[in-house]
Structure formats: C-alpha cells, structure tokens
gemmi code that builds the backbone of each chain (N, CA, C; Angstrom):
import gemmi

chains = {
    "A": [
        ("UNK", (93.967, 99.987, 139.754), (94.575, 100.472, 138.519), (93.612, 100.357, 137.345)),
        ("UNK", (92.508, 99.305, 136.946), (92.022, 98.786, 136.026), (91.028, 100.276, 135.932)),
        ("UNK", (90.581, 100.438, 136.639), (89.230, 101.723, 136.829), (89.929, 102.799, 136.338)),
        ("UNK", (91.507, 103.412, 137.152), (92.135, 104.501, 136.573), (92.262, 103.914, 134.544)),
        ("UNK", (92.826, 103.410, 134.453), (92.613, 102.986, 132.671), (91.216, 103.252, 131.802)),
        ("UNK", (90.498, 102.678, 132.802), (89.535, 102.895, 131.875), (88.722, 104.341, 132.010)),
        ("UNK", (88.986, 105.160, 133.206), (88.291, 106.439, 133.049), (89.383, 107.229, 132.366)),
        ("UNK", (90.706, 107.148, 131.979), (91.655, 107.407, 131.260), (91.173, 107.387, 129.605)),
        ("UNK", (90.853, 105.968, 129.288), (90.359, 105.547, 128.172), (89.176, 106.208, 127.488)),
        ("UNK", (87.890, 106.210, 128.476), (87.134, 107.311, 128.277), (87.040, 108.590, 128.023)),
        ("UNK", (88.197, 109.190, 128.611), (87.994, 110.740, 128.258), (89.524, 110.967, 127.168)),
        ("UNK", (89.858, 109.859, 126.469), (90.144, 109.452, 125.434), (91.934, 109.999, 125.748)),
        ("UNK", (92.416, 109.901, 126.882), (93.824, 109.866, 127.490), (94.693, 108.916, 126.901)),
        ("UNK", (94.184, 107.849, 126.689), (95.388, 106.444, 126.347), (94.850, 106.850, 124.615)),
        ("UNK", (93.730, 106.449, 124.456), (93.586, 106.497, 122.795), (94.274, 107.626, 121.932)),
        ("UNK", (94.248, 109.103, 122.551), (94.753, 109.790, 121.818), (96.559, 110.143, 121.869)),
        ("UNK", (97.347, 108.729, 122.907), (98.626, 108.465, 122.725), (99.018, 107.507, 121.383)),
        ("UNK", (97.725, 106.391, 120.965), (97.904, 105.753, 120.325), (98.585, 106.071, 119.113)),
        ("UNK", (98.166, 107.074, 118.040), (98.692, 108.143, 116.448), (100.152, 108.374, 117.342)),
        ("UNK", (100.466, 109.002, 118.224), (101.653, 109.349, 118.735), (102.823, 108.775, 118.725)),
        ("UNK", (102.736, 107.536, 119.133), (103.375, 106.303, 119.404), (103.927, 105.962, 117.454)),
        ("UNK", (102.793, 105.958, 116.873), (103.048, 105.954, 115.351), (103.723, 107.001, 114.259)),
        ("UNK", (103.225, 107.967, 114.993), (104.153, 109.613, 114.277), (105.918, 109.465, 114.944)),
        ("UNK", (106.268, 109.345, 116.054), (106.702, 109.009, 116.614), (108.080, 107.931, 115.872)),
        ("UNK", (107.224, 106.970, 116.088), (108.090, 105.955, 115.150), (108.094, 105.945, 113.550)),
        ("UNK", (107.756, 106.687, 112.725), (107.396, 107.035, 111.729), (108.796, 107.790, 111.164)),
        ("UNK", (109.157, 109.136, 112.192), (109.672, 110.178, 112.061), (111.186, 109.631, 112.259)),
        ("UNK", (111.008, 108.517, 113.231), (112.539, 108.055, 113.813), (113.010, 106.940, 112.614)),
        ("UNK", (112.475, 106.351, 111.826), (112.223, 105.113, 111.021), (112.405, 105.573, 109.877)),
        ("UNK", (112.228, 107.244, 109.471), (112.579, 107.746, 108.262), (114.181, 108.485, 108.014)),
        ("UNK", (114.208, 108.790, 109.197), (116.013, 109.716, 109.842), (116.647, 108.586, 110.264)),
        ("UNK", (116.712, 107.703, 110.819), (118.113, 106.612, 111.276), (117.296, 105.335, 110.478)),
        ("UNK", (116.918, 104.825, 109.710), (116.430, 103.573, 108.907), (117.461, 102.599, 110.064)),
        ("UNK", (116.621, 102.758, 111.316), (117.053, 101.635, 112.706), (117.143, 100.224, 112.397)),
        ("UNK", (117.966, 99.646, 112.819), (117.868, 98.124, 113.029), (116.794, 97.587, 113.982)),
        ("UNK", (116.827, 98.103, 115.140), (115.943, 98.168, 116.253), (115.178, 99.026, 116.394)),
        ("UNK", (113.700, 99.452, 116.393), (113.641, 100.096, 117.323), (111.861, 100.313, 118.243)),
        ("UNK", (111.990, 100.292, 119.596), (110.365, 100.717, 119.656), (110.275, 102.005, 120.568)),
        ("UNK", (108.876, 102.248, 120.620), (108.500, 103.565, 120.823), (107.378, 103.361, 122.399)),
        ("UNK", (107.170, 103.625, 123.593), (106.676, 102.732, 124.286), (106.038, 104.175, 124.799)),
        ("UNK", (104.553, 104.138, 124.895), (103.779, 105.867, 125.929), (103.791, 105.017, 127.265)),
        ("UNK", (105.014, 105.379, 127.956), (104.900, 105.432, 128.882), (103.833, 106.207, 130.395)),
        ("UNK", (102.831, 107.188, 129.291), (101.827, 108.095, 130.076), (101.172, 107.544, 131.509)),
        ("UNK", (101.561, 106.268, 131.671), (100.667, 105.557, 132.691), (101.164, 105.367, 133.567)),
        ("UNK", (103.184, 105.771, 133.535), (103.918, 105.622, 134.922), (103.597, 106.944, 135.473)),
        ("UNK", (102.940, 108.648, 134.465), (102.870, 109.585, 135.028), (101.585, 110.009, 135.691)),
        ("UNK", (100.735, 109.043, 135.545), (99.236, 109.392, 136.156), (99.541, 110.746, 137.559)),
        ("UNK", (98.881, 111.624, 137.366), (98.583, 112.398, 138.752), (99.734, 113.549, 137.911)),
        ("UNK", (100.564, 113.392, 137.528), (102.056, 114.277, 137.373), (101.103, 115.625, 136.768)),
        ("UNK", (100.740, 116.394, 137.683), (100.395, 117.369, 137.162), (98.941, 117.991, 135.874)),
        ("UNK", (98.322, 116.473, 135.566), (97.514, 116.634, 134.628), (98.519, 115.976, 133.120)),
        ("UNK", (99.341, 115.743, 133.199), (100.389, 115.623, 132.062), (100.886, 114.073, 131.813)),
        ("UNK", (99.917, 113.486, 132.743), (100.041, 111.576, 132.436), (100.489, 111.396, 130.833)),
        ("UNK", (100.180, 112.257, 129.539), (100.001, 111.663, 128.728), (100.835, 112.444, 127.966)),
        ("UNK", (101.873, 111.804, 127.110), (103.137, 112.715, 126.362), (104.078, 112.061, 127.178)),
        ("UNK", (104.406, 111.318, 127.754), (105.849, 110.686, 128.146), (105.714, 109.137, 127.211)),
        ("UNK", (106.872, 109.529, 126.493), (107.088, 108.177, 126.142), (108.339, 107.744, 126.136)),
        ("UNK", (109.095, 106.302, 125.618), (110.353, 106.130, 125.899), (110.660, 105.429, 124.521)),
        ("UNK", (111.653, 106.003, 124.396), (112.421, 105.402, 122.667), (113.423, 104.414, 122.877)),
        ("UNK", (113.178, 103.459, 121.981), (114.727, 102.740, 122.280), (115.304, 102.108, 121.064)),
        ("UNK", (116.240, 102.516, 120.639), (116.499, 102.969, 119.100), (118.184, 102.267, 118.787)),
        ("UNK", (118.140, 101.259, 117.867), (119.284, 101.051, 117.180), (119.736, 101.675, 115.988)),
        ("UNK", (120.568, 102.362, 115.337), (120.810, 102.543, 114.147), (123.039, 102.949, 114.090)),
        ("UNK", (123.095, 103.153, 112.613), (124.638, 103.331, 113.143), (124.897, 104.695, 112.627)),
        ("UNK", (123.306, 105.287, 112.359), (123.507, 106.643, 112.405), (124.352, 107.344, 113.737)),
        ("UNK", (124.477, 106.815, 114.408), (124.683, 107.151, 116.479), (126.384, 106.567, 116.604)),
        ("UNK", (126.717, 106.223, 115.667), (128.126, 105.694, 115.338), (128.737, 107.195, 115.666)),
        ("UNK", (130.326, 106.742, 116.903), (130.860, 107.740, 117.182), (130.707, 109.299, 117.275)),
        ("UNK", (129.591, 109.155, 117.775), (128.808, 110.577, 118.576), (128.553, 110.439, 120.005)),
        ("UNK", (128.551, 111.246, 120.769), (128.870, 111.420, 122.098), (127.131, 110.868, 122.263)),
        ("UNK", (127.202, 110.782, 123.711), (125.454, 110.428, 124.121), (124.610, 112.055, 124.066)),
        ("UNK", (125.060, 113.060, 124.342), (124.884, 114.148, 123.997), (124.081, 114.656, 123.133)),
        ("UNK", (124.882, 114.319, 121.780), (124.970, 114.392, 120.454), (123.812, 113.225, 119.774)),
        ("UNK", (124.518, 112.219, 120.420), (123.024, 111.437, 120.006), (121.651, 111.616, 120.113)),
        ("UNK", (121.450, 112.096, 121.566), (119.858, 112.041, 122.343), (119.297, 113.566, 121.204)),
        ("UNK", (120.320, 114.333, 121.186), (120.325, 115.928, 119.891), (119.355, 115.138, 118.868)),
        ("UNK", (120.373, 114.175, 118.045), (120.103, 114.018, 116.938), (118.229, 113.479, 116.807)),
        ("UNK", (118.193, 112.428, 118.240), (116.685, 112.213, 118.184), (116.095, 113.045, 118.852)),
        ("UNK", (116.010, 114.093, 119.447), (114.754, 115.468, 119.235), (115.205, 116.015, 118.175)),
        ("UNK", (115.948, 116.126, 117.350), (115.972, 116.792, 116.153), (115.137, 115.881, 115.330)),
        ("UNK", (115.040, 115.100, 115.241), (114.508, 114.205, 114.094), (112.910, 114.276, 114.582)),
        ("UNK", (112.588, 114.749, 115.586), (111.240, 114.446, 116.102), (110.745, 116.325, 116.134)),
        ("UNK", (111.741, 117.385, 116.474), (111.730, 118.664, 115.989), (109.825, 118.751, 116.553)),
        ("UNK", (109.450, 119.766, 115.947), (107.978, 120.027, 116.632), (107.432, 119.216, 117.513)),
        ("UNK", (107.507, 118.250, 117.316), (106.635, 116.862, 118.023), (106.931, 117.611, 119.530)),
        ("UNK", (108.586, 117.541, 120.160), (108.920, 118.152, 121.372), (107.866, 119.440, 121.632)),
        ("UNK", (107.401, 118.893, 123.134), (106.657, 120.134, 123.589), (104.901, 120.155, 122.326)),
        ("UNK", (105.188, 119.308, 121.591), (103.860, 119.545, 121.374), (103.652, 118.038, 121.155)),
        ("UNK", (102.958, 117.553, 122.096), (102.344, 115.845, 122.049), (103.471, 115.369, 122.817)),
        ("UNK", (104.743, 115.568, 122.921), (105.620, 114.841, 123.701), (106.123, 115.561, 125.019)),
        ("UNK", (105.578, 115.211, 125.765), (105.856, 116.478, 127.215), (107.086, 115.472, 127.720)),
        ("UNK", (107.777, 114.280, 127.685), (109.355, 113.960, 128.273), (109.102, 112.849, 127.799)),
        ("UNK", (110.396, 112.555, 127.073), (111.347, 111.781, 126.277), (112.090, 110.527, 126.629)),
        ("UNK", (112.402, 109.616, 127.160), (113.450, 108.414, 127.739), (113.964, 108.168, 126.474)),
        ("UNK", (115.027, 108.181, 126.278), (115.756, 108.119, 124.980), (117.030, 106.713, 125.281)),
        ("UNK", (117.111, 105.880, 124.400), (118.231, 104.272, 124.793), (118.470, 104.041, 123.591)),
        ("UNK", (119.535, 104.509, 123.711), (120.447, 104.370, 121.761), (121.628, 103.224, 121.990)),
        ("UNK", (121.626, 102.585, 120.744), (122.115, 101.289, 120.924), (123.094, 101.178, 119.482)),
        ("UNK", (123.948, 100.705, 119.358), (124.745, 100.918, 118.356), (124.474, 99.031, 117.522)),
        ("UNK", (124.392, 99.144, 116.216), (124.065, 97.844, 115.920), (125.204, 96.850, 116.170)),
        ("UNK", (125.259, 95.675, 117.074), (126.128, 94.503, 117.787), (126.344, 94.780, 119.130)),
        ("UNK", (125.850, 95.655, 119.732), (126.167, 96.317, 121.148), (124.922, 96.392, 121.263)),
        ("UNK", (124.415, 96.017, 122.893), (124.156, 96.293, 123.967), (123.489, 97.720, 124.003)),
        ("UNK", (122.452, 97.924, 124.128), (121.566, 99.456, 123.932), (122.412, 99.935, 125.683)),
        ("UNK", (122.077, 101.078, 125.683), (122.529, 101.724, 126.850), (121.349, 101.803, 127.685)),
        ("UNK", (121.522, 101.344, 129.155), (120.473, 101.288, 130.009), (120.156, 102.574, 130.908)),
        ("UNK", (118.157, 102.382, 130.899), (118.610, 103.787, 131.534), (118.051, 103.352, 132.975)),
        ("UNK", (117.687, 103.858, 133.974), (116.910, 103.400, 135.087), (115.438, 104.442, 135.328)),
        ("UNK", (114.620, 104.139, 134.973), (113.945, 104.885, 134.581), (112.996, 104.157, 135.710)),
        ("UNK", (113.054, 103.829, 137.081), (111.964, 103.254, 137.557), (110.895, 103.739, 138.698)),
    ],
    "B": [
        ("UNK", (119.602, 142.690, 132.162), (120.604, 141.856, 131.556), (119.318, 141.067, 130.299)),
        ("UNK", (120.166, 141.003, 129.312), (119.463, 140.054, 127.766), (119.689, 138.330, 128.767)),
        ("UNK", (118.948, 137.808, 128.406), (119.207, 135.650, 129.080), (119.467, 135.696, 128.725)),
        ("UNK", (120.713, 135.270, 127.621), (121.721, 134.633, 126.728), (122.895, 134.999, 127.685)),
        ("UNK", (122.693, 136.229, 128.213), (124.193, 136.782, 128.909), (123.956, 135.732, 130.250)),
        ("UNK", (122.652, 136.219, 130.830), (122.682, 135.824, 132.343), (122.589, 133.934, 132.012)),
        ("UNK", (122.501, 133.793, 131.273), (122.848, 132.107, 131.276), (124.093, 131.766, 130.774)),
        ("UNK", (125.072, 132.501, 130.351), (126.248, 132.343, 130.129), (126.804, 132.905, 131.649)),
        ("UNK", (126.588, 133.625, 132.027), (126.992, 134.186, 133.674), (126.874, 132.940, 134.577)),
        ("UNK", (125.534, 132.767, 134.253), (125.818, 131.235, 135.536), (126.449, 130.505, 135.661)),
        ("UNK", (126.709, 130.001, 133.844), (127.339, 128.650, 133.861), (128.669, 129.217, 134.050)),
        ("UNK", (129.653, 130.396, 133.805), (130.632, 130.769, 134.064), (130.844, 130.984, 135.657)),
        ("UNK", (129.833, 131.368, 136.463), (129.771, 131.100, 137.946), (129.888, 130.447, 138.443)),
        ("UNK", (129.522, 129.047, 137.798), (129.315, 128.038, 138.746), (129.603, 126.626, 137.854)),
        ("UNK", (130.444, 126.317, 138.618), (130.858, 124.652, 137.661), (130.208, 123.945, 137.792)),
        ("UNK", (128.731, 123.885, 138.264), (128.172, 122.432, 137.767), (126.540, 122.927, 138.333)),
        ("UNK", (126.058, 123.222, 137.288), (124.758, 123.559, 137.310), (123.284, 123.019, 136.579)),
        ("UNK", (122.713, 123.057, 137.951), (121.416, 122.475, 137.277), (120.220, 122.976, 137.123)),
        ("UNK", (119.341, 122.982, 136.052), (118.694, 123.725, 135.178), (117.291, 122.649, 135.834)),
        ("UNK", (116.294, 122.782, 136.562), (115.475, 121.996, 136.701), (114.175, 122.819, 137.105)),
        ("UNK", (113.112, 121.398, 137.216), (111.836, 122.304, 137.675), (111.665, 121.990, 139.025)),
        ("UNK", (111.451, 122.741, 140.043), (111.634, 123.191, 141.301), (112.374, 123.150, 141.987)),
        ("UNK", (113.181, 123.023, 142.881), (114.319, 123.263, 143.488), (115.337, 121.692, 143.976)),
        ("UNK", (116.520, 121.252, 144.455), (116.796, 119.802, 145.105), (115.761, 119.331, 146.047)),
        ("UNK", (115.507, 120.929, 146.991), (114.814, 119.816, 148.304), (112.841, 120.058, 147.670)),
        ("UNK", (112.764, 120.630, 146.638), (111.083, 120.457, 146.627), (110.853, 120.253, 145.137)),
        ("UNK", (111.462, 118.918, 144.412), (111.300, 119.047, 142.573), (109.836, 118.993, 142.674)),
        ("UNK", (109.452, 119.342, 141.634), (108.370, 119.438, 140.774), (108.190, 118.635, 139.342)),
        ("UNK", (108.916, 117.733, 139.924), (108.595, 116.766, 138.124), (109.762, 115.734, 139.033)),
        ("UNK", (109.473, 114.282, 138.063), (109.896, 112.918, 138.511), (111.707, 113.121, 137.945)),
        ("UNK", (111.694, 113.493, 136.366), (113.138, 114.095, 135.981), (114.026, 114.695, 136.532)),
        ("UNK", (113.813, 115.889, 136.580), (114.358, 116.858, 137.961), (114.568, 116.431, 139.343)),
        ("UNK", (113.950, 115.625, 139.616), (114.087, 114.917, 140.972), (115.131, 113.505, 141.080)),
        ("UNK", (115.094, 112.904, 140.257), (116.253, 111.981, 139.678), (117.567, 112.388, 139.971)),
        ("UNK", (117.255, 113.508, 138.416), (118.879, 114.050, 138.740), (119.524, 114.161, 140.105)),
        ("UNK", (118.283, 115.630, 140.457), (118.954, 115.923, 141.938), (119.622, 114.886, 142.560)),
        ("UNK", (118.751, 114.308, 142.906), (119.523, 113.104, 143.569), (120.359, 112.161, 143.156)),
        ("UNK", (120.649, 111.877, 141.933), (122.053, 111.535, 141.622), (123.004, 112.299, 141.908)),
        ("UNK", (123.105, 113.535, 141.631), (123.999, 115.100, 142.069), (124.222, 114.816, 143.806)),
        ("UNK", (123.407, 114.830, 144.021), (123.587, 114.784, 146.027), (124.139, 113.460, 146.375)),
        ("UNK", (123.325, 112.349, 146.159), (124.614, 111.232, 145.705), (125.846, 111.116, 145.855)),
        ("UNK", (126.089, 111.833, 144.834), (127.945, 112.483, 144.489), (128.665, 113.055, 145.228)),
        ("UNK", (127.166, 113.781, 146.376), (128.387, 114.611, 147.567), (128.413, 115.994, 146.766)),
        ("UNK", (128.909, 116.406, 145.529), (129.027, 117.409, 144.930), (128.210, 118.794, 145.730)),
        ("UNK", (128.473, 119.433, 145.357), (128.155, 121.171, 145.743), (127.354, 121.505, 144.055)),
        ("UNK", (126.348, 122.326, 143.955), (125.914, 122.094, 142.558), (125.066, 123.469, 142.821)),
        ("UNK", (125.074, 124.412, 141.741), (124.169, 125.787, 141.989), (123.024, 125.036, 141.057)),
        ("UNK", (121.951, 124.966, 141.178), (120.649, 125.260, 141.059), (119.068, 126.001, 140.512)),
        ("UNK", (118.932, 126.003, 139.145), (118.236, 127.162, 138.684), (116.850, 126.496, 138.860)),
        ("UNK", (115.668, 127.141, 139.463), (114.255, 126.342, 139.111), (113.730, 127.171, 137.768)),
        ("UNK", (113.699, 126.453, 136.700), (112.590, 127.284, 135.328), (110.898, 127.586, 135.803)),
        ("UNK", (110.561, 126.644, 136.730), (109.257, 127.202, 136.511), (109.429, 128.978, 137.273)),
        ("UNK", (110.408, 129.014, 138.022), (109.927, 130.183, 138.535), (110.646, 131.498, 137.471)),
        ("UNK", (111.318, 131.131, 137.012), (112.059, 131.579, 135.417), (111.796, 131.423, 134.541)),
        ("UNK", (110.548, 131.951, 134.006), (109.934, 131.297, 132.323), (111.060, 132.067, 131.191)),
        ("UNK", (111.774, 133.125, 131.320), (112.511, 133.657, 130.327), (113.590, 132.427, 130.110)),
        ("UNK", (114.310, 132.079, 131.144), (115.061, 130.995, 130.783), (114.577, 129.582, 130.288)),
        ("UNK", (113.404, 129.503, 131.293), (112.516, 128.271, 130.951), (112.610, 127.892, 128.888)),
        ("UNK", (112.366, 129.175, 128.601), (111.539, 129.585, 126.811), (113.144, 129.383, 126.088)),
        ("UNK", (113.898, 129.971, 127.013), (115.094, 130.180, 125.732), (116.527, 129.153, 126.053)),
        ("UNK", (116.630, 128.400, 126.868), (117.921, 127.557, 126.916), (117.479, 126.634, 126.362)),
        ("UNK", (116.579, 126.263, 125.888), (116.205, 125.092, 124.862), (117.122, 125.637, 123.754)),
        ("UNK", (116.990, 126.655, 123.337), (117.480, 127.075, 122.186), (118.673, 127.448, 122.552)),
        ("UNK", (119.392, 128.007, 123.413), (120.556, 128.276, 123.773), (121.971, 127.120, 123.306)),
        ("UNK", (120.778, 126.028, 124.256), (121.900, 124.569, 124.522), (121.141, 123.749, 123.356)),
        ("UNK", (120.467, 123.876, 122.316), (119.723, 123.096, 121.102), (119.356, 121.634, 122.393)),
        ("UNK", (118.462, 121.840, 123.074), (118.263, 120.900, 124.073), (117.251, 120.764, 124.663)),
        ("UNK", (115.848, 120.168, 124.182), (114.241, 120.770, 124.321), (113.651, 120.444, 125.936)),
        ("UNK", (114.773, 119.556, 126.907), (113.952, 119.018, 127.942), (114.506, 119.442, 129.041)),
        ("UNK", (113.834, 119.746, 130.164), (114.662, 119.618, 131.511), (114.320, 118.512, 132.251)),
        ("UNK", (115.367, 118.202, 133.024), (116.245, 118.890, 133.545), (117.470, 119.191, 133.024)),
        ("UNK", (118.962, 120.105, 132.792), (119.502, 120.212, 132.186), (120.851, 120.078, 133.167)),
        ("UNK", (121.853, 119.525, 132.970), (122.805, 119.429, 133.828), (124.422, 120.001, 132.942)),
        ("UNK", (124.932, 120.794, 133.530), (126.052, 121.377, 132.652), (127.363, 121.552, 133.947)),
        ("UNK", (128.477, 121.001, 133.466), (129.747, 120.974, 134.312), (130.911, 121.765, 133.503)),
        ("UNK", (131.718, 122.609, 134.251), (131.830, 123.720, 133.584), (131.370, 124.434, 132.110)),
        ("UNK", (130.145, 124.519, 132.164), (129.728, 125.640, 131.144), (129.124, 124.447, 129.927)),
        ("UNK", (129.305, 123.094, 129.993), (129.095, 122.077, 128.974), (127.863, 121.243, 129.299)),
        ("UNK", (126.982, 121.336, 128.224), (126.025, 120.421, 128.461), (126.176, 118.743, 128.824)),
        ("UNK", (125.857, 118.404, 129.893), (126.778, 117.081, 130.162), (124.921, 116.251, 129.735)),
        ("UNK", (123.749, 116.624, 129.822), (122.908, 115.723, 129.253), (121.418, 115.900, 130.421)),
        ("UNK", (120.336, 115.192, 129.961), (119.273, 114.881, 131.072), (119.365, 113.893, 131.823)),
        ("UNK", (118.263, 114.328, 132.185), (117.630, 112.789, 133.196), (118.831, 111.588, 133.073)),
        ("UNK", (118.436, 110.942, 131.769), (119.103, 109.859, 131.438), (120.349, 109.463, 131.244)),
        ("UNK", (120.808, 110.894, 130.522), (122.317, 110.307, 130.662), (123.107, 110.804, 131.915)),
        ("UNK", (122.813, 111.703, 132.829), (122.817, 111.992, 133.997), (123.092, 110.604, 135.308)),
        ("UNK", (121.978, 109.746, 134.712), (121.821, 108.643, 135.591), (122.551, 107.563, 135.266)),
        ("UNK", (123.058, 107.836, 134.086), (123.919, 106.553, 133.496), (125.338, 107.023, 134.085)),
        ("UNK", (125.634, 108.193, 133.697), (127.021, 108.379, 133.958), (127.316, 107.706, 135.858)),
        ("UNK", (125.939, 108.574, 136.357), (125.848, 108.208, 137.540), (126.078, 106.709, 138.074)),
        ("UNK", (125.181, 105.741, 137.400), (125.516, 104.487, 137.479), (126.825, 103.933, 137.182)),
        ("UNK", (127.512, 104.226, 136.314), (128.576, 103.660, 135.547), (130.166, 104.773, 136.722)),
        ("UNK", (130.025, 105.171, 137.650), (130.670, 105.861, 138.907), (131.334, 106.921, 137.705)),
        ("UNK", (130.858, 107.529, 136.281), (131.783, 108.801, 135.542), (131.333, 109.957, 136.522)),
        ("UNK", (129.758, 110.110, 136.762), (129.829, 111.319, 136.907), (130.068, 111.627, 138.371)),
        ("UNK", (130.807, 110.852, 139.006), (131.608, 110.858, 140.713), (132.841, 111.681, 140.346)),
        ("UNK", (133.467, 111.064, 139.283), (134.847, 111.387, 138.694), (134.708, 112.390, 138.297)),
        ("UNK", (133.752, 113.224, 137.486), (133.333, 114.859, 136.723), (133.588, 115.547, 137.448)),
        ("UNK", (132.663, 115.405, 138.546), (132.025, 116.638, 139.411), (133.436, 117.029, 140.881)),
        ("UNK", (133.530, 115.594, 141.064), (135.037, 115.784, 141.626), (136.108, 116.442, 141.186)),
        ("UNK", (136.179, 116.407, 139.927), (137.272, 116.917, 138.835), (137.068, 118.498, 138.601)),
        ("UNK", (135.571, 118.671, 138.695), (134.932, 120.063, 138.729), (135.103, 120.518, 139.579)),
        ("UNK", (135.235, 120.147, 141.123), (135.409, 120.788, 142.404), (136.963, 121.257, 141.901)),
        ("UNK", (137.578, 120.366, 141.786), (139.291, 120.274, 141.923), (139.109, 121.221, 141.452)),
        ("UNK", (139.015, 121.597, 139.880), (139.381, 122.431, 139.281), (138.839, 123.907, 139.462)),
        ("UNK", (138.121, 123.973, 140.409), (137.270, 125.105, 141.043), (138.234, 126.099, 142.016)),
        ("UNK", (138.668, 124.731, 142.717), (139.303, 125.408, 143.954), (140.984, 125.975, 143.686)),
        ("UNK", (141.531, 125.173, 142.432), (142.391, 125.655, 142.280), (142.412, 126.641, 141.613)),
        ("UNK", (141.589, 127.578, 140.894), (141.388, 128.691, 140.115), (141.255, 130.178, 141.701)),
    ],
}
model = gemmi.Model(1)
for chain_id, residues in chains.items():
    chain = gemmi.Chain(chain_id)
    for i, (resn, *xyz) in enumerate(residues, 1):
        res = gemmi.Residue()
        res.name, res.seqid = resn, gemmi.SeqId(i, " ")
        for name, pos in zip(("N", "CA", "C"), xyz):
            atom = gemmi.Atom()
            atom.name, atom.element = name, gemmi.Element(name[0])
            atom.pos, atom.b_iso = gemmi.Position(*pos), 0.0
            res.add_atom(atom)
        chain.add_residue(res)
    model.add_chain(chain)
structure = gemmi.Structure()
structure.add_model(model)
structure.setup_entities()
C-alpha cells in the first residue's frame, strides 16, 4: 500500500484532494453553520475504480438545518449546497446527517 | 420519444427501478453494485436501467429527479435515494417492507 501512496502522491493524486476536502467543508460550514461536521477523501478506498481513485469523499454533517426533512430531502439539500462542486472535483458523495442530540445515521460504506 | 417522457414511462412501468452503472449481474462502479445487491437481498423483482449505455438519460435525470449521483433507486415513480440511503433502509429491514408493498400493490392493479 505505502508505494501505491506515494506514486499517488507524486503525480500529485492525494495532494490535489487536499483544497477539496477544504472547499468542501467551507461550502457546507457556510449553508448549515453545523454543530458537527467532517469531510473525509475517501479517494484511497477507490484506487483502480476506473482511473477515478480521486473525488470520492464522505461527509458527515450535524446541523438542525436537516430538522424534519426526509433523508431524501436532506442528502438534496447537501449537493445543493455543494451545486458545481458535483461532477466537477467530486465524482461520489457518502453523505451521514445527524440531527444535533441524535446519533448521525450510519451508513455501511465498507 | 423526448427523455423526460421515456423516464416518466419507466418509472410508470415499473414499480421499482434502478437507475445504475452497468447492469445487477455486471456493475460497473462499487455504488451501483451495493445497491443491486441490497435489491436482490430483498428477493424483490426490480427493472433495471444501465446509464453508461444511455448517456441521454445518464445527462438528464440528474436534473429530472434534482439528484446528481447514481445509482438512483425509485419505488413507484418516487425517488426513494442512493447508495446510502438505499443501504440504510436496507439495514434497518424498511426497504423489505417497500418493495414488498410495491409488489402487492403491483399485482393487485
């Protein structure tokens, strides 16, 4: 694994997730002012997926913006708030919305 | 046919359809392959669209269903969610109860 990282690293795969991870949480941090929340590039569970290792990341987001909205409606509200980003820098999403005093919703993502 | 129609046709065809990239028995992405297999799981009967081989639909049910990712899973005609909430319902035994409820209501029409 250590060798895949670092020829990753080199042709600047992980580094240029790094700004992402920050736009990312930036965009979500300005639309739901979260109690919780982090932003994780998952790009490294997708190695091989097509050339596209890099753009998966996973959100996991408290706010009570998400108060009595369907899960639907919720996961909406965060690609809306992220709007262009989708499909450009973010090739798939893991989205875990959590209502503030509750338990985030689990996903199995393994 | 305009896609807006023929994707309203499907989902009116078929009560519980899935919008993915490559087919149940050959996905093409880790998402799509999830689902499926939560869906088969279930036992359910489920019609099947692959986007990569459909880029017109691929381009426009994002915008159709305001919904930017696949895989896309819809039980009569309603966006029921991706990957994730797909797998939750799955976990939590709702979407046993849906799709069952979707058959029922299939066969009695």
């Amino acid at each position: 694994m250590r060798s895949i990282f670092h020829e990753l690293a080199d042709t600047g795969g992980l580094r240029l997730n790094a700004p992402m991870t920050e736009t990312i949480r930036a965009r979500l941090q300005q639309t739901f002012a979260p109690t919780a929340l982090d932003v994780i590039d998952e790009g490294h569970l997708h190695i091989g997926h097509a050339g596209e290792g890099s753009g998966h990341f996973r959100v996991r987001i408290t706010s009570v913006a998400f108060a009595g909205k369907t899960r639907v409606q919720q996961h909406r509200l965060v690609y809306g708030a992220l709007g262009d980003l989708m499909g450009h820098g973010i090739h798939a999403l893991a989205i875990e919305v959590g209502l503030p005093g509750t338990r985030s919703t689990k996903n199995s993502l393994v | 046919m305009d896609v807006i129609e023929r994707i309203k046709n499907t989902l009116s065809e078929h009560p519980i359809v899935l919008y993915m990239k490559g087919t149940p028995d050959f996905p093409m992405c880790g998402f799509s392959m999830r689902t499926s297999q939560a869906l088969n799981a279930t036992g359910a009967e489920y019609f099947s669209v692959n986007v990569l081989e459909d880029p017109e639909i691929r381009a426009n049910l994002p915008r159709y269903s305001n919904w930017p990712t696949f895989p896309q899973l819809y039980i009569n005609g309603e966006l029921i969610g991706g990957c994730d909430i797909t797998l939750e319902l799955y976990e939590s035994g709702e979407l046993q109860r849906m799709v069952a409820e979707a058959a029922k209501q299939a066969t009695a029409q």
